[in-house]
C-alpha positions in Angstrom: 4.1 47.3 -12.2 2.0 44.4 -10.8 -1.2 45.6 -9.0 -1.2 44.5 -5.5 -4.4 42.5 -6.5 -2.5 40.6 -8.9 0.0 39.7 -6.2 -2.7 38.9 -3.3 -4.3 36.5 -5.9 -0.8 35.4 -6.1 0.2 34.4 -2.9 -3.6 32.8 -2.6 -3.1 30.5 -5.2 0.0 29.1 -4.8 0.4 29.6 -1.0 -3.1 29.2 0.7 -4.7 26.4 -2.0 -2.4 23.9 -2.2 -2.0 23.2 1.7 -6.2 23.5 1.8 -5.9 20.8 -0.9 -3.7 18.6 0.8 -6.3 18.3 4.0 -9.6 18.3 2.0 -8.0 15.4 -0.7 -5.7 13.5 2.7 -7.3 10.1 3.3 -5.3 7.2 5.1 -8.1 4.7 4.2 -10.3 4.4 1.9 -14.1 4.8 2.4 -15.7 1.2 2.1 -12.8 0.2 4.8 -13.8 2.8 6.7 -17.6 2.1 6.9 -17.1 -1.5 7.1 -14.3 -1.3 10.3 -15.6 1.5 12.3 -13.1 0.7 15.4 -10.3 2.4 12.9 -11.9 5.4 14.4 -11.5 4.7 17.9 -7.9 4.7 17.9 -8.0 8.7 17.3 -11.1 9.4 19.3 -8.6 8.2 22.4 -5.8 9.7 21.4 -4.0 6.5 21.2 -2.2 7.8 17.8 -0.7 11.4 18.4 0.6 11.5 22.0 2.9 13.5 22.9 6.1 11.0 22.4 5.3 10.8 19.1 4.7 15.0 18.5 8.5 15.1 19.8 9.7 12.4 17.8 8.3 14.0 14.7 9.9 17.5 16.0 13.1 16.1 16.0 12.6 14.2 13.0 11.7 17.6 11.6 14.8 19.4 12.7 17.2 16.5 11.8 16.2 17.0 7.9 16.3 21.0 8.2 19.8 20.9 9.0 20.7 18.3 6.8 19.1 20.3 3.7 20.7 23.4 5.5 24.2 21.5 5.3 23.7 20.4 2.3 22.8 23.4 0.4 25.5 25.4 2.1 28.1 22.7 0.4 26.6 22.9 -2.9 26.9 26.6 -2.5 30.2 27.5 -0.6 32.4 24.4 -1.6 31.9 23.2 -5.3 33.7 25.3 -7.1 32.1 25.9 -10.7 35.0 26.2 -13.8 
């Protein structure tokens, strides 16, 4: 039996950490760019970069490669016949 402990630490490791890394560690630039070219930040301030055609665009985006790993796991499963 695995104590539930075990299995919260579990799940906090390897579900919780990694995405928390991913946004602490995420940098599009680097820092000397950064300080030297501070318009770079305006863009974002105004909301010039995520509007809401490009939010749906990346929904659809999104969707269009769920169904095509949906598809294509469904073939590999259902249609290859192993010997």
């Amino acid at each position: 039996m695995i104590d539930q402990m075990y299995l919260m630490v579990f799940n906090l490791i390897f579900t919780a950490l990694p995405p928390m890394a991913m946004g602490i560690y995420d940098q599009d630039a680097k820092d000397k760019l950064l300080l030297s070219q501070p318009h770079l930040y305006r863009e974002g301030c105004l909301g010039r970069t995520h509007t809401g055609k490009s939010f749906w665009w990346s929904m659809l985006d999104a969707l269009y490669a769920s169904i095509v790993i949906f598809f294509v796991a469904y073939g590999v499963l259902f249609f290859i016949k192993l010997p």
